[in-house]
N, C-alpha and C positions, 0 to 999 in steps of 0.2 A: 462451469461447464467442463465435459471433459472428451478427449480424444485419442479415443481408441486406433493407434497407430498398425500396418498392416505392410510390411515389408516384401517388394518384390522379385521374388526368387530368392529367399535371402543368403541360403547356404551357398549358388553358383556367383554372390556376384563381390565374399569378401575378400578384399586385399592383403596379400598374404605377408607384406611388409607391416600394416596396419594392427593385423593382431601381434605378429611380433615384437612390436612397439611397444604393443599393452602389455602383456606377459610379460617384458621389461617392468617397465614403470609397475607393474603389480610385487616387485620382488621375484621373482620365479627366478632358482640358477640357471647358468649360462646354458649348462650341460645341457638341462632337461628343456632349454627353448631350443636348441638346436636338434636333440633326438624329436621333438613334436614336431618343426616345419619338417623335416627329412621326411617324417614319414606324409606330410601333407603333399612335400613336391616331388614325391617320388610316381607319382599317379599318371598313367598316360592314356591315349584312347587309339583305339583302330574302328574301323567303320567296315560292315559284313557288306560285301558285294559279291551277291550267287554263293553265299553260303564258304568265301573268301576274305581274311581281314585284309583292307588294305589301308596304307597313310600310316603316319605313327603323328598323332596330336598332343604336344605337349600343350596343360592349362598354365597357366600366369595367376591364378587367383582361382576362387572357392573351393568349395570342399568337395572331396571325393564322397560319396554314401555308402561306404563300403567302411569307412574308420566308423570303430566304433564307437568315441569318445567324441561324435560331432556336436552331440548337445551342448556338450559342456565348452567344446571350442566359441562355438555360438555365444554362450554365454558370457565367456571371454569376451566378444568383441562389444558385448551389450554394455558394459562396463566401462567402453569409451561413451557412449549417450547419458549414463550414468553421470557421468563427471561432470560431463557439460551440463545437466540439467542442474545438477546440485553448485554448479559455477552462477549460474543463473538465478538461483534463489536466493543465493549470500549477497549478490549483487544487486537483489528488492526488484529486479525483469519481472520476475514471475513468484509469484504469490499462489500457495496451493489452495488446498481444500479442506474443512474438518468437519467433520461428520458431528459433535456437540461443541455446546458453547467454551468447556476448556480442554479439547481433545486436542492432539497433534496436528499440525497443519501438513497434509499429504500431499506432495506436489504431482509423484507419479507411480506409475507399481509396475512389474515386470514380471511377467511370467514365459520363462522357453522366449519363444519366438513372439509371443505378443505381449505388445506395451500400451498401456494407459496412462496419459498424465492430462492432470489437474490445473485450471488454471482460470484467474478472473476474465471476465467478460468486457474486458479493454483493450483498445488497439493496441498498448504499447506490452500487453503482455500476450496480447496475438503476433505481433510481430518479433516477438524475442523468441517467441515458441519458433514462427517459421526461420528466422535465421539459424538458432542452435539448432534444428533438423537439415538447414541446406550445410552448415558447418560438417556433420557428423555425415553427412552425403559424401562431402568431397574427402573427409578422412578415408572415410571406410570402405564405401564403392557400393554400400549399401543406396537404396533406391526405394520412398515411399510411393507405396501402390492406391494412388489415389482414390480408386474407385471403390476397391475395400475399405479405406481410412474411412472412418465416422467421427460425428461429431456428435454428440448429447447435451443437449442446451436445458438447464434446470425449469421450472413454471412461470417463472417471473420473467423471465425473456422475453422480452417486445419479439414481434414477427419480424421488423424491422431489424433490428440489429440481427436477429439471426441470418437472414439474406447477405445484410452485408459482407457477417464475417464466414458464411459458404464461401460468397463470391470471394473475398479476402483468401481461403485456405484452398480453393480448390478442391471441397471434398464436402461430399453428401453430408445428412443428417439423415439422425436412425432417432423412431420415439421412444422403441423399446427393445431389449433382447428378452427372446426367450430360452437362449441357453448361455450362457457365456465358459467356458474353458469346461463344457460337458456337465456344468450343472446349470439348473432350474434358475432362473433370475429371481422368479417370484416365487414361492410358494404360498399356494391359499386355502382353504378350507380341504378341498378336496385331495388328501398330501397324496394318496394313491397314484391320480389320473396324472400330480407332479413327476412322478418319478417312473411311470412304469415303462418308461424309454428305456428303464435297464432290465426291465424281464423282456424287452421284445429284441436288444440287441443279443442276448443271451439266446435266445430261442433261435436268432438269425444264426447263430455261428452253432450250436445244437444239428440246423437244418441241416447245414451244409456237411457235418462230420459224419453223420449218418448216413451218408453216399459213398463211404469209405467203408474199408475193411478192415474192422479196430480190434484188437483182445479185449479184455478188462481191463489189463494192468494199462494199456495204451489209453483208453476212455478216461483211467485214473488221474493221469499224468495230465492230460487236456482239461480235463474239467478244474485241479488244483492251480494249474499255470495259468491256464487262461480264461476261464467264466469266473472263478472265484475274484480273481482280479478285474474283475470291469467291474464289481459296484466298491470297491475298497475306497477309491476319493472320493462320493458321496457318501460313504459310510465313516469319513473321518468329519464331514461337515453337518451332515445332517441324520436326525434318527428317523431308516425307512421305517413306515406302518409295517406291522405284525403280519398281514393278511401277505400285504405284497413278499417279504421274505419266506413266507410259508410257502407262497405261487413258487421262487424261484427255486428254495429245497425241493419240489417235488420235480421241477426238469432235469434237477442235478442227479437226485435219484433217481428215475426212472431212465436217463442217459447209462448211468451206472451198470443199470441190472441188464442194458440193451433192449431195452423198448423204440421201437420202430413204427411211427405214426399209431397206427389204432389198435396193431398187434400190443397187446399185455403180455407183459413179464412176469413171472412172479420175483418178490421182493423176498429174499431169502433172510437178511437182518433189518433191521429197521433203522431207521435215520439217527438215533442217539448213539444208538453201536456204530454207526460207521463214524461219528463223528467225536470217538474216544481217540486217543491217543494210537499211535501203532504200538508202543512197547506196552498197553493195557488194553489191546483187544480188536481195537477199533481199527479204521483205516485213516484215521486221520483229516478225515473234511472238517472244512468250519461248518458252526451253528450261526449263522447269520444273525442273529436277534444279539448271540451273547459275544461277535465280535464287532456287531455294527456298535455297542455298549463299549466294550475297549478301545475302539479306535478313538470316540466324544471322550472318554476317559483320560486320551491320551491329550488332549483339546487342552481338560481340564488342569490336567499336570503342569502343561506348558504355561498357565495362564500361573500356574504357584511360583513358579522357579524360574521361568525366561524372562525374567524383569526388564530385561533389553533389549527385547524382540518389537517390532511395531503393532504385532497382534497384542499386544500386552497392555501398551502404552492407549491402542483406539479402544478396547473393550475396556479396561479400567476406566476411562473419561465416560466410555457409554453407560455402565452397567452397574461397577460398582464404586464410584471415587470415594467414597469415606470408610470403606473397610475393604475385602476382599472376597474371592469369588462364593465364599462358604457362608459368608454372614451377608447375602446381598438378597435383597427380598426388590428387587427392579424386577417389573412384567415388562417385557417388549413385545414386540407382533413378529419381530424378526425371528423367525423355528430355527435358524441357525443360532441363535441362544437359548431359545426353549432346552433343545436338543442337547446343549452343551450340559445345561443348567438337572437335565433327566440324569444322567453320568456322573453327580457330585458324590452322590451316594458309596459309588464303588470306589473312589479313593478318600472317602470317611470309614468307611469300614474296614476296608484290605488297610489303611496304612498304619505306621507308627512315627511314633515323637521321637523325636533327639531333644531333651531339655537341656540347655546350656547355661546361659546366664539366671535366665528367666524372664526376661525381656520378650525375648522372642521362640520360638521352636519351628525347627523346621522338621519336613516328610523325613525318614532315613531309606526306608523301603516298603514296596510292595507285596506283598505274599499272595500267592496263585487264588486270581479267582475263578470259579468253575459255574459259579450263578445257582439261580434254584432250579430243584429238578432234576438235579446233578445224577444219572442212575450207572449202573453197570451195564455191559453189554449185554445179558442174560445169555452169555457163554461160559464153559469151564473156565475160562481165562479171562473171563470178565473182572475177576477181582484184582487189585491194585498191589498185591504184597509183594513183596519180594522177591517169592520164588517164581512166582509167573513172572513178573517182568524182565527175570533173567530169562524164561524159556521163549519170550516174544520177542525176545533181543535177537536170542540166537537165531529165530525163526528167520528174523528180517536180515539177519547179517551171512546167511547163507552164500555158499558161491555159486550159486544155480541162477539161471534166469529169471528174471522178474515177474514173467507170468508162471511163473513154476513155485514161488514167492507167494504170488495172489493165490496158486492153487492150494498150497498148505496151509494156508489163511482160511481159505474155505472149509478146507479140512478141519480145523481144530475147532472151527466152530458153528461145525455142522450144517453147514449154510452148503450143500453140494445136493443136485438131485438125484438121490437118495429114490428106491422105493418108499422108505420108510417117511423119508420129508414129502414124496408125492402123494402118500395118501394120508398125510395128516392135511393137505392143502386141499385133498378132495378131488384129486387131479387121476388117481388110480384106485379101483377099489380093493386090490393085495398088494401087502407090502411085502409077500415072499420073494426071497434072492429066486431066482431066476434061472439059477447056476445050479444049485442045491437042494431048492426047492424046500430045504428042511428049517430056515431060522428067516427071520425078517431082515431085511437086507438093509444095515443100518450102514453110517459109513468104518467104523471098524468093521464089520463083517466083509462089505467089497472090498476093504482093500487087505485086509487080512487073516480073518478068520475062515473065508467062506473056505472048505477043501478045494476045488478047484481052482483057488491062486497057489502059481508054482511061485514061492521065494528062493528058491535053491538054497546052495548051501553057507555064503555067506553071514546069514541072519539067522543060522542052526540056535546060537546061545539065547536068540529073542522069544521060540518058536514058544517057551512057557508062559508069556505072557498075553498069549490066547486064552489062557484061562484065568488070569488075575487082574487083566484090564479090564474095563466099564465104560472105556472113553479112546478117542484116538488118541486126545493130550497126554493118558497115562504112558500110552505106548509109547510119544514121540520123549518124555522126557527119560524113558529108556534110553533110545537110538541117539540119544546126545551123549550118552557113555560109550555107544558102542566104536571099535578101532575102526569100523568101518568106514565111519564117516556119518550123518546125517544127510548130505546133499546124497548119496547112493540111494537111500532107503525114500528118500521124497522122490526122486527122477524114476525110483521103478512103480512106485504110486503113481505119479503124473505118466505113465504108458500103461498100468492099468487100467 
């Protein structure tokens, strides 16, 4: 059986003598346990009355939410239950769990602020469980939260015994999760209708941006920081369906371009370009399919080389005990090793040998994979050589503002509306400049050829290159010679 423990208030209620104990006993120098309480009991509170603080509250224990390091304080103090449980187990109290006939026996597992531990369906290892949690009660000032704690009793559990040992623990019984630390408990046939809890929080937090008043470069920054990151820990466990990451590229894109419910955008580059490198064109988003494949990839690594890890030790006993991950032809049901087992590929292929003895060989390293299908932006600066990736460099290492950054981006690769982009999209039916009325108004034209842009006299030595450029790129890798600067010549661009 096992029991999902659930801590109440956990961060306001630890004793601040407690962790510094731990931090001791863990080795930590003196120095550095005395700079972390200082700054834990330097915390104080006032209380607003009419918009007046009054009282000065000093705490005696937990943590302030303002340090930034409180995770990991936290996990500090988890390390005292740690001890005690594994006191427990050398001492035959408690007897874990294993998952096959010669796996590791798992007594309990920790994640953050939630704990699971393992243990037989005997009083006296119910009862050693409830004392080492009233022990670690009275250390630590931590307090289980009954009504949260659960209990999960295997098949073969009489009703009876389950009642008693409820009534024994104090704490419900759950038959099943369907999410546990943000992922799927089960996946089954239907992997899509599993996971699409992550295109519909994506959409949620989409909703609510689009009520705001964003640039591009701002849209940029949101969509890299925070939707790309909410499917990254299901993408390191499990491989999403093709369909469902194609759904979530297209919110990603289409937030991008600033599409607003049923208003259309148009899509000035397409999804493989933006999702090139910046110093080769692109803007840098991920391709979900070929990093949810790196992340299993990364799965796969750890399963070669962390020989001393526990994921190591339970999936070798599961999957493959007589050789390893590469030579193991084991079908399970579980898609968290399907999944693993789809990713072997990319590190057989990307890696190399170290022969040593001959005994054995181990990985030495990885070389870039880029997957199939691999294309260029279909810009000037789409290609990967040398010389553009200097001129992409300098583009993005500009000292101009960052939407001023994204507007030169737009510029070299034509992605700006243009007469000339509006009526290839069908959106205008002349692409004559407007100004001039004499040539089509491409984006070298607006921003430099047409007669009626004044450049003044700065840019006199560039004025020949009105007639020997083809491209804005040829111009701009002029203006990276000129004394003038590069950031002048983009800022008078960005106010034409």
């Amino acid at each position: 059986m096992a029991m999902k423990l659930d801590m109440s208030k956990a961060y306001n209620r630890v004793e601040w003598i407690f962790l510094e104990s731990i931090m001791r006993k863990m080795g930590f120098p003196g120095r550095w346990v005395e700079l972390v309480m200082a700054t834990i009991k330097f915390v104080s509170y006032s209380i607003l009355i009419n918009g007046v603080p009054r009282g000065f509250i000093k705490p005696t224990r937990g943590f302030a939410e303002v340090i930034l390091y409180l995770p990991h304080l936290f996990l500090l103090c988890s390390e005292g239950l740690n001890g005690l449980l594994k006191e427990a187990v050398a001492a035959g109290d408690l007897r874990g769990f294993s998952l096959c006939k010669n796996g590791p026996q798992v007594s309990h597992l920790f994640f953050a602020d939630g704990s699971l531990i393992f243990f037989r369906v005997k009083m006296g290892g119910v009862q050693s469980i409830q004392s080492t949690l009233a022990k670690y009660e009275r250390a630590s000032g931590q307090k289980i939260n009954g009504t949260k704690t659960n209990l999960f009793f295997g098949k073969s559990i009489l009703d009876s015994t389950k009642t008693d040992l409820k009534n024994f623990l104090g704490v419900p019984e759950i038959k099943e999760y369907e999410k546990y630390l943000g992922l799927p408990a089960m996946v089954g046939r239907k992997k899509k209708e599993s996971f699409i809890y992550i295109k519909e929080r994506i959409w949620e937090k989409l909703q609510g941006w689009k009520e705001k008043l964003l640039s591009q470069v701002g849209r940029e920054v949101l969509l890299k920081a925070i939707v790309q990151a909410i499917s990254t820990f299901a993408m390191s466990c499990f491989q999403l369906p093709m369909s469902l990451c194609h759904e979530i590229e297209v919110l990603i894109k289409n937030f991008f371009w600033g599409q607003c419910g049923e208003r259309q955008k148009i899509h000035w580059k397409n999804w493989e370009s933006l999702c090139l490198p910046k110093i080769e064109g692109g803007m840098g988003f991920k391709e979900l399919r070929k990093f949810n494949d790196a992340m299993l990839a990364k799965q796969v690594w750890r399963l070669v080389h962390d020989k001393e890890s526990l994921f190591y030790w339970v999936f070798k006993a599961m999957f493959f005990p007589l050789g390893d991950i590469f030579s193991t032809q084991v079908k399970s049901e579980s898609y968290a090793w399907q999944s693993i087992l789809k990713a072997r590929y990319l590190i057989a292929e990307c890696a190399r040998y170290r022969v040593g003895s001959g005994q054995t060989a181990k990985f030495i390293r990885i070389v870039g994979y880029q997957g199939k299908g691999q294309g260029n932006s279909g810009s000037a600066l789409g290609s990967t050589n040398e010389v553009n990736r200097k001129i992409w460099s300098s583009l993005w290492r500009l000292e101009v503002p960052n939407k001023i950054k994204t507007f030169a981006w737009r510029v070299c690769t034509k992605s700006l509306p243009t007469l000339v982009n509006l009526a290839s999209k069908k959106v205008v039916l002349s692409n004559s400049c407007t100004s001039c009325n004499r040539e089509p108004e491409t984006v070298i034209h607006a921003l430099w050829g047409c007669e009626k842009v004044a450049w003044g006299t700065n840019f006199d030595e560039l004025c020949i290159a009105t007639y020997q450029t083809l491209s804005f790129v040829d111009l701009f890798k002029l203006v990276l010679q000129n004394p003038h600067g590069p950031e002048g010549f983009i800022m008078v661009c960005w106010f034409i």
